[in-house]
FIDOLO-867613 format. One line per field, with one value per residue (C-alpha): residue number from 1; residue in one letter; x, y, z negated. Coordinates in Angstrom, 2 decimals, padded with zeros to 5 digits. Layout:
<atoms>
nr	NUM	... .
rest	A	... .
X	X	... .
Y	Y	... .
Z	Z	... .
</atoms>
This chain:
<atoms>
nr	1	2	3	4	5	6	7	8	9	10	11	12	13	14	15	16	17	18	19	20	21	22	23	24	25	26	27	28	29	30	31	32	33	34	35	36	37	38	39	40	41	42	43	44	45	46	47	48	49	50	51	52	53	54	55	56	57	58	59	60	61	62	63	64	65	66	67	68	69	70	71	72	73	74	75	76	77	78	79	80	81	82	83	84	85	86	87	88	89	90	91	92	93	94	95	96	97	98	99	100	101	102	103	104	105	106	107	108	109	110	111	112	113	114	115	116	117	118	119	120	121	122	123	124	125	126	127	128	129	130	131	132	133	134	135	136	137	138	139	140	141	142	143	144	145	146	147	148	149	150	151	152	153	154	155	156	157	158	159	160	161	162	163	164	165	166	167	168	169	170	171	172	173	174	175	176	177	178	179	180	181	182	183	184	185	186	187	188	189	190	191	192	193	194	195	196	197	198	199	200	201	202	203	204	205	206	207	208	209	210	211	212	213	214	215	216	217	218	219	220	221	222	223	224	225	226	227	228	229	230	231	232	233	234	235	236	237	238	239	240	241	242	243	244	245	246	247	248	249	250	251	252	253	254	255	256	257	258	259	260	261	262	263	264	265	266	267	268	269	270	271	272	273	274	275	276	277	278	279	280	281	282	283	284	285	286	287	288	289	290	291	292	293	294	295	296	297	298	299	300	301	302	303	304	305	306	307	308	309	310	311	312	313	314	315	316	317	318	319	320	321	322	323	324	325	326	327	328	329	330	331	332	333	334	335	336	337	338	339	340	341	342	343	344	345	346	347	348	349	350	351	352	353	354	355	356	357	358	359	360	361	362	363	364	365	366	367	368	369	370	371	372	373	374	375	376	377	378	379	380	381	382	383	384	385	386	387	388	389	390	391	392	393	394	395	396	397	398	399	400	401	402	403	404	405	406	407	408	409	410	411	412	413	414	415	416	417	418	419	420	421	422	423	424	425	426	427	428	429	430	431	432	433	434	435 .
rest	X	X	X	X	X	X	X	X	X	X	X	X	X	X	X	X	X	X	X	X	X	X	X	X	X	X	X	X	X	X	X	X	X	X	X	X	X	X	X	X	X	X	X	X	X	X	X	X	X	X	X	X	X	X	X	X	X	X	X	X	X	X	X	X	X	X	X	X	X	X	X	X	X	X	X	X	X	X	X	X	X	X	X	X	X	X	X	X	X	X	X	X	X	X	X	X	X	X	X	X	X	X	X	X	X	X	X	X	X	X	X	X	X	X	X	X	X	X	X	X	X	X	X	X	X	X	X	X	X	X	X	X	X	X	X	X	X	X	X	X	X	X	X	X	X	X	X	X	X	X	X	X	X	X	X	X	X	X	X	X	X	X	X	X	X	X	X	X	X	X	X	X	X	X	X	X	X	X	X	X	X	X	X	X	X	X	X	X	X	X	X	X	X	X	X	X	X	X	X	X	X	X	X	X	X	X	X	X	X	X	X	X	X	X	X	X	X	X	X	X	X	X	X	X	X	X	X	X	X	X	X	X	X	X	X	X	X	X	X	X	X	X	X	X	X	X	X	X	X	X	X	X	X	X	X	X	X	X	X	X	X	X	X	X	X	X	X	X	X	X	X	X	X	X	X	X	X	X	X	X	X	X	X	X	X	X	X	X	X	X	X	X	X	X	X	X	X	X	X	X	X	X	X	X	X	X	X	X	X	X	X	X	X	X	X	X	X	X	X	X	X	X	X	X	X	X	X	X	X	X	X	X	X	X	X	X	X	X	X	X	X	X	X	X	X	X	X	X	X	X	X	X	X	X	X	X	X	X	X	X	X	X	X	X	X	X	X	X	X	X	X	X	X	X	X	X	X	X	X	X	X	X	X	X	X	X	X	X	X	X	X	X	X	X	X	X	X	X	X	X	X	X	X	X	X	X	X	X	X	X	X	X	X	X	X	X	X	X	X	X	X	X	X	X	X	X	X	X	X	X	X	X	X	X	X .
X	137.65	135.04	134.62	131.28	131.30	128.51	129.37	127.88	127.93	127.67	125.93	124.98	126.04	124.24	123.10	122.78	119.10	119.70	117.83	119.61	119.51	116.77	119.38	118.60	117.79	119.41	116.94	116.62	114.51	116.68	117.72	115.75	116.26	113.78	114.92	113.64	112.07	110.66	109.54	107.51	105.66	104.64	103.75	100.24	099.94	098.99	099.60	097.90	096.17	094.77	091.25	090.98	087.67	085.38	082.33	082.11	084.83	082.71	080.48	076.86	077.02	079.47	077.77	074.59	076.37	077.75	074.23	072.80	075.48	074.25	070.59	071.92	074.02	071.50	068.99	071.56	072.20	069.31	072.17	075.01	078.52	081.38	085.08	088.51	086.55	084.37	080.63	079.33	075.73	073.81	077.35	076.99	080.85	079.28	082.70	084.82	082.38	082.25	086.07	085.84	082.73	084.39	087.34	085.11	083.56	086.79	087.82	085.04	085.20	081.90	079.45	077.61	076.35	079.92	081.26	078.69	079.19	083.03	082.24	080.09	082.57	085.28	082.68	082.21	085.85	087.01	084.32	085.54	089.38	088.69	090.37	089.38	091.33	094.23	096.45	096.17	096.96	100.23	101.40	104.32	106.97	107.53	109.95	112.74	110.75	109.70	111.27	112.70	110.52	107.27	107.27	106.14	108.80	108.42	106.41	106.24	106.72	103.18	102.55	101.45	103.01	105.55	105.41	108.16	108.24	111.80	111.55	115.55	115.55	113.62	116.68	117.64	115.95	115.98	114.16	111.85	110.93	110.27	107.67	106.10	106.70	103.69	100.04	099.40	102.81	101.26	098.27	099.89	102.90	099.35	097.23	100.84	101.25	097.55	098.47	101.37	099.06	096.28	099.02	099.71	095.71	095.40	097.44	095.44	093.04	089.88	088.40	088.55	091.59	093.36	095.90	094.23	096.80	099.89	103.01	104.45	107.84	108.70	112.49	113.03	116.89	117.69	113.64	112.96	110.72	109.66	109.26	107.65	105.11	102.20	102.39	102.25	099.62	097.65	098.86	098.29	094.59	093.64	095.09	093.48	089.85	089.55	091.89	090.70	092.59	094.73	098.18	098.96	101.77	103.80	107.42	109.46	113.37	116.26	114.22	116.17	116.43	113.83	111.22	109.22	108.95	107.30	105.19	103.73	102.61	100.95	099.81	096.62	095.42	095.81	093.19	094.47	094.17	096.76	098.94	099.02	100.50	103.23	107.25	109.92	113.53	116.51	118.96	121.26	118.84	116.91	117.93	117.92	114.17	112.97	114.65	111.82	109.02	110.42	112.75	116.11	115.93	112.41	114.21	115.75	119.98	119.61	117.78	120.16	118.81	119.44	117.12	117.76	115.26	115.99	115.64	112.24	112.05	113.03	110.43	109.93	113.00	115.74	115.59	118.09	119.50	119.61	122.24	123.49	127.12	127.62	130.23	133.37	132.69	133.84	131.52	133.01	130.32	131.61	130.01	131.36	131.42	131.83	133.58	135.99	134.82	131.41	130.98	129.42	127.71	126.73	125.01	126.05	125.24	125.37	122.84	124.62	128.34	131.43	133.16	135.75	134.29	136.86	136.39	138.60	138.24	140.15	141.18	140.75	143.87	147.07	149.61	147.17	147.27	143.76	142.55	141.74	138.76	137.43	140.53	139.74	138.55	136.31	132.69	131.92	128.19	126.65	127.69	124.79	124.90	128.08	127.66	129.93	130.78	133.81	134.87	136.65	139.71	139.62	137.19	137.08	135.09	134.11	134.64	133.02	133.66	133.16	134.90	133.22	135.57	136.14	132.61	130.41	127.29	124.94	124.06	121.56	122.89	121.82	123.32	122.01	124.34	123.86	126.49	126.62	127.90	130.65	128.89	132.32	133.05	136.04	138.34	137.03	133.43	135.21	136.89	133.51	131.19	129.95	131.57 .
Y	071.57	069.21	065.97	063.86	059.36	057.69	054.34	051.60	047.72	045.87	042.99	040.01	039.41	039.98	036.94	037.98	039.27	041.66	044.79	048.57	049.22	051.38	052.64	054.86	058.46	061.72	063.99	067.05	069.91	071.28	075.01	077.05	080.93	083.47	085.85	089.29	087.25	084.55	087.14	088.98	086.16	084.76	088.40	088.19	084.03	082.55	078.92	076.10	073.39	070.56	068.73	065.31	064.68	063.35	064.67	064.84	067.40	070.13	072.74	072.61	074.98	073.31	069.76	071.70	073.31	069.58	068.60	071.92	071.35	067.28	068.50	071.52	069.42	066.53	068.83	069.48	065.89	063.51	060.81	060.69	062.66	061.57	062.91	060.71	057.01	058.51	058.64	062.08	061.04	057.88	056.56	053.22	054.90	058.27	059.38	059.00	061.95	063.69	064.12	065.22	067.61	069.02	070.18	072.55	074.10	074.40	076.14	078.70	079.17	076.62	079.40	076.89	078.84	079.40	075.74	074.52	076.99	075.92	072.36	072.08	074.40	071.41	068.36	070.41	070.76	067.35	066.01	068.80	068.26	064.39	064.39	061.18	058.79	061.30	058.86	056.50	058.64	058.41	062.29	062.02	064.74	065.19	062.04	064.36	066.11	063.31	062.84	065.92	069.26	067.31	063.93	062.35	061.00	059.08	060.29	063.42	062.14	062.19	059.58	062.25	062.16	064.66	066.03	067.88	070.65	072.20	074.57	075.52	073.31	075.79	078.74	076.69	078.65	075.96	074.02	076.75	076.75	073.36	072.78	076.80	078.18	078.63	078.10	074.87	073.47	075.71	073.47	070.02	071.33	071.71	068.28	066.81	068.47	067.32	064.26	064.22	065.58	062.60	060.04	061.93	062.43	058.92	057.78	059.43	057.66	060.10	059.10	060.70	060.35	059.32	061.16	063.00	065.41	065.98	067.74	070.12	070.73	073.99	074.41	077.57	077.71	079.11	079.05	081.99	083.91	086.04	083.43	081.27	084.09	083.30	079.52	079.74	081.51	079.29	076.28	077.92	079.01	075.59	073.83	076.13	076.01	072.17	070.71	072.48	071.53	068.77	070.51	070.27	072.25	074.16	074.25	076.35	075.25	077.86	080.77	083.45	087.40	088.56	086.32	088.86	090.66	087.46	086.46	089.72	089.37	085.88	086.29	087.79	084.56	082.63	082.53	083.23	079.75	078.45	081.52	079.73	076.53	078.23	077.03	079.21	078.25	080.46	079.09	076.36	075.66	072.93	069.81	071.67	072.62	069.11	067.28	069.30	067.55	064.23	061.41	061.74	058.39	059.95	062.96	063.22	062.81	066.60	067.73	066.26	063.06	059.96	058.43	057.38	056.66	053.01	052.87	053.06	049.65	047.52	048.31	050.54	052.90	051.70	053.95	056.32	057.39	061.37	063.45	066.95	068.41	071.58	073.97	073.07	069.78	066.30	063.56	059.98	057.21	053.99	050.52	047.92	044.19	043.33	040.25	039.06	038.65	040.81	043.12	046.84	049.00	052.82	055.73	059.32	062.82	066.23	069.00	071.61	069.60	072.03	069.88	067.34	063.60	060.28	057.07	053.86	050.52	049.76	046.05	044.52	042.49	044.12	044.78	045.20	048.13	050.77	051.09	054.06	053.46	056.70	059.41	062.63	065.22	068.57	067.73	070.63	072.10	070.42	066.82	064.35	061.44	059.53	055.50	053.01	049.91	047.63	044.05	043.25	040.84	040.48	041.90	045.26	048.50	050.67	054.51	057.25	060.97	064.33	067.19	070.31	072.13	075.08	075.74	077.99	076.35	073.76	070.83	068.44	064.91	061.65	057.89	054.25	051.18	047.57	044.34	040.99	038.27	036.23	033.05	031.56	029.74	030.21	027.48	026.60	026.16	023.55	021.19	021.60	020.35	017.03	014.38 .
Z	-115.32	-116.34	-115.67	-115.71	-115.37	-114.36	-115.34	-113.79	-114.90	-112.17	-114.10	-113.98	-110.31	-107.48	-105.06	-101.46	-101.80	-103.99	-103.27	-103.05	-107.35	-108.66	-111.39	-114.25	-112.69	-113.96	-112.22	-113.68	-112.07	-109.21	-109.60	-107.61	-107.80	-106.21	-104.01	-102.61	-099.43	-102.04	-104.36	-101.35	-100.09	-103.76	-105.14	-104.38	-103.54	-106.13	-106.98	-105.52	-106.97	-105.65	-105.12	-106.94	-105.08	-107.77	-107.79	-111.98	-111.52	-109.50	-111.55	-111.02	-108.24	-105.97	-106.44	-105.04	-102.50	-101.23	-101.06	-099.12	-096.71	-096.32	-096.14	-093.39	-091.59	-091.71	-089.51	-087.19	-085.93	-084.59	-084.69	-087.49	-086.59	-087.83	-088.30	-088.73	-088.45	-091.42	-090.59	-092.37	-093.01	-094.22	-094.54	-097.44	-098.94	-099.53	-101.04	-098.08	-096.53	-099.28	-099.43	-095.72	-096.10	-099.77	-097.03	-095.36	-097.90	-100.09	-097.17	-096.69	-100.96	-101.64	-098.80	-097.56	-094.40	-093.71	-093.95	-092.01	-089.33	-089.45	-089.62	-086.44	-084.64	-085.32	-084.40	-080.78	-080.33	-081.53	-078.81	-076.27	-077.26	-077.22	-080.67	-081.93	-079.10	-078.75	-080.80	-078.05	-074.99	-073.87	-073.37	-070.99	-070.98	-074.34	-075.39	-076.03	-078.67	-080.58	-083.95	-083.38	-082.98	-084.54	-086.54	-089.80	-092.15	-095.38	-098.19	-101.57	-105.30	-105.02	-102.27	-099.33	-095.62	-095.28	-091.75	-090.24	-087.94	-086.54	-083.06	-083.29	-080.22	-078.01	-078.44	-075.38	-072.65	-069.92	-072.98	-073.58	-070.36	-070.01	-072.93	-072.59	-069.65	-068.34	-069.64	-068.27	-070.29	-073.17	-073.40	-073.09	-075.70	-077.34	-077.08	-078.00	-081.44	-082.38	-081.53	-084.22	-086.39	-085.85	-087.10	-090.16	-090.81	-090.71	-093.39	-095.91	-098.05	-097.89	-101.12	-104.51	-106.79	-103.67	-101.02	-099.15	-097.73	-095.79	-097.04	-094.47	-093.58	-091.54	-090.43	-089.13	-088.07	-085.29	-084.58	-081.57	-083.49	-080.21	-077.69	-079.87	-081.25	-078.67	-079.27	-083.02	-083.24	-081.27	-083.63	-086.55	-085.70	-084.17	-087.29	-090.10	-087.98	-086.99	-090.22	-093.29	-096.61	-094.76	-096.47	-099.66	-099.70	-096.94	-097.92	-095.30	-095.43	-093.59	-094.21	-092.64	-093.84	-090.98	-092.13	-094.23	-090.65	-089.37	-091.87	-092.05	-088.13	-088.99	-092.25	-091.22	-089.78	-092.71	-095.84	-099.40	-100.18	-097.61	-098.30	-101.76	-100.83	-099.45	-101.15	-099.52	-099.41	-097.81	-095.89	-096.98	-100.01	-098.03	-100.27	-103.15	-102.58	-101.04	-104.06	-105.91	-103.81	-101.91	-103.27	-101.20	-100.14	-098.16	-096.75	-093.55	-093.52	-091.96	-094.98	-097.48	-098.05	-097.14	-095.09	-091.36	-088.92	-088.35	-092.00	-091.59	-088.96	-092.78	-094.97	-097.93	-098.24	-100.81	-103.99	-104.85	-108.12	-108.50	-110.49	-110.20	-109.75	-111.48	-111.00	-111.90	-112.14	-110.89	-111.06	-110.84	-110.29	-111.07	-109.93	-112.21	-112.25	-108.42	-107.84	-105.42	-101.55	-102.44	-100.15	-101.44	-099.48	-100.33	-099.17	-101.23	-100.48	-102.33	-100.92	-099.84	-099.66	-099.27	-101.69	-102.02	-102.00	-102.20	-102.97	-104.57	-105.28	-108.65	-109.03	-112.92	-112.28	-114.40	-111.34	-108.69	-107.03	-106.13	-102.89	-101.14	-099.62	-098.43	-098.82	-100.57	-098.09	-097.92	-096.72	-094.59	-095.45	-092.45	-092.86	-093.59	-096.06	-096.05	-095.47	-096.46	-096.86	-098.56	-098.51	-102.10	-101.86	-105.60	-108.97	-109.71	-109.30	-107.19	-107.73	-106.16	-106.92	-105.80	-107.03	-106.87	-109.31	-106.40	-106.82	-109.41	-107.89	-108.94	-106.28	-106.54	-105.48	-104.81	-104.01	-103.91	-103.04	-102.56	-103.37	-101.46	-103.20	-100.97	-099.30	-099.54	-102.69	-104.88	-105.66	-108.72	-107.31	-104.46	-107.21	-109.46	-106.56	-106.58	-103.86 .
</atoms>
């Protein structure tokens, strides 16, 4: 059995505004096997790369393509049209529309009749859809669903919004009917999921070099693949027509065994190039692929990370230091240096848990006895990050460990904590202060 210490110094103390530590990362590239299903969706996908925007980075017949769809689209429109706030002619920041015009014709492989064709197709039905205020509406009906079936969370390594999608929740029939049971609830279910996309399309930058796409998260547990069938293909046409090149990369977590079957029935409405951006990861690999793409401190507790959504009401998540477990292993991470009446606080998860996890707090002082602070117990597969916290009576350390010696597998990991000094003074400090 091996065992692996992270030791931590916990030095020089920590006053009470100290920060969750940014400590020195052990990330290495999460394991990440392909399997039949992964191998038949990336056969003929190949991989995607994206747009950096500048215009010195086009060949010769792409800039002139840029500036036959200006001059096409230009004869089009007495006045100026304009898409996400960005006007698409005579605009003084011509890069901002040329990020947004590049989108179209990257989409319809630089054929200039084609993008414009697509483009004025998506000015009609933004005006007809009312897509530019839809932000603002307030869509009754669908509180429930928020953070929960649709919702941007955090950010990639790369700085783009991750959005999230999960429709386990509509196995519930009474549910189901509820959001799609008839063509009218269709519609709304509809105007509502543009809507969550119109937040996320506003956080990007639209200019070259910058972000200027989303990350997309697809959980498909317990997802109703028949019920469902109708809708998605709505969604998925209405996205790919009206929101060309707005993904960077479509990573689909708790892939089940019949997804080649489904894939194969929507595949044909997708182009080769968004068939490219495609990650898939099988069930119970979710953390273990996200870890790939998104700091854990920016992934949802349900994923395997560790962020919570009042985390997100204080700022700029806390970083998070990354390890792995491998099989066999037991990793102790100890926190050094905390001194007596600090309180520390922690956050720890392992992707995938089914492991043993404890935690003590060992006292410096010969004689003194360690404290069981969290008692060694299996962490079932579904449990979400484990937070903590600890008062110290006296200086010591802080040890946590999980054992995952019952276990061949690798598991990517991840933890952060914070210490607050005592406001109390010792007894030394009271007979040291001035009268």
């Amino acid at each position: 059995m091996q065992r692996f210490h992270l030791g931590l110094p916990h030095s020089p103390p920590m006053d009470t505004s100290t920060p969750f530590q940014d400590l020195p990362e052990a990330s290495p590239k999460p394991f990440f096997k392909k399997t039949t299903l992964t191998s038949f969706i990336m056969s003929s996908t190949p991989s995607f790369k994206e747009d950096t925007y500048y215009i010195s980075h086009l060949k010769s017949s792409e800039k002139k393509a840029l500036q036959d769809l200006k001059n096409k689209l230009q004869s089009s429109y007495s006045s100026t049209p304009s898409m996400w706030g960005v006007p698409l002619l005579n605009n003084n920041n011509a890069d901002n529309a040329d990020v947004i015009l590049l989108k179209f014709l990257r989409a319809r492989d630089f054929r200039v009749h084609d993008a414009l064709s697509m483009l004025l197709k998506c000015l009609s039905w933004r005006t007809e859809f009312g897509a530019d205020n839809i932000v603002d509406e307030e869509l009754g009906g669908f509180k429930e669903l928020e953070g929960v079936v649709a919702y941007t969370h955090g950010y990639d390594r790369e700085g783009h919004p991750v959005c999230y999608n999960a429709y386990g929740v509509f196995k519930d029939r009474e549910m189901y009917e509820n959001v799609f049971g008839d063509e009218e609830k269709l519609k709304k279910f509809l105007r509502w999921r543009v809507q969550v996309l119109e937040r996320g399309v506003r956080m990007l930058h639209f200019k070259p070099g910058g972000v200027n796409s989303l990350i997309q998260v697809t959980d498909l547990k317990d997802m109703p693949k028949r019920e469902l069938r109708i809708a998605s293909n709505q969604i998925l046409s209405l996205f790919q027509d009206n929101y060309p090149e707005m993904v960077a990369r479509k990573i689909f977590i708790n892939v089940p065994w019949y997804f080649s079957v489904l894939y194969s029935m929507f595949s044909p409405f997708l182009t080769q190039r968004t068939k490219s951006k495609f990650v898939i990861s099988k069930e119970g690999n979710a953390a273990e692929t996200l870890y790939k793409f998104i700091r854990p401190e920016n992934i949802p507790v349900r994923y395997g990370g560790l962020s919570r959504p009042s985390d997100l009401e204080n700022g700029p998540p806390k970083p998070a230091s990354e390890f792995t477990v491998k099989g066999g292993e037991i990793v102790n991470i100890q926190i050094e240096g905390i001194e007596s009446g600090a309180t520390i606080t922690w956050d720890i998860v392992v992707g995938g848990w089914d492991l043993e996890y404890s935690a003590e707090f060992v006292p410096i002082a010969q004689g003194s006895y360690t404290l069981a602070v969290d008692k060694a117990r299996k962490i079932e597969a579904t449990e979400e990050a484990i937070h903590n916290s600890f008062t110290s009576k006296e200086a010591g350390k802080m040890v946590l460990s999980v054992d995952n010696s019952a276990s061949r597998k690798k598991k990517v990991a991840a933890y952060r904590y914070f210490v607050r000094k005592s406001s109390t003074p010792t007894p030394s400090e009271v007979q040291l202060s001035p009268k």
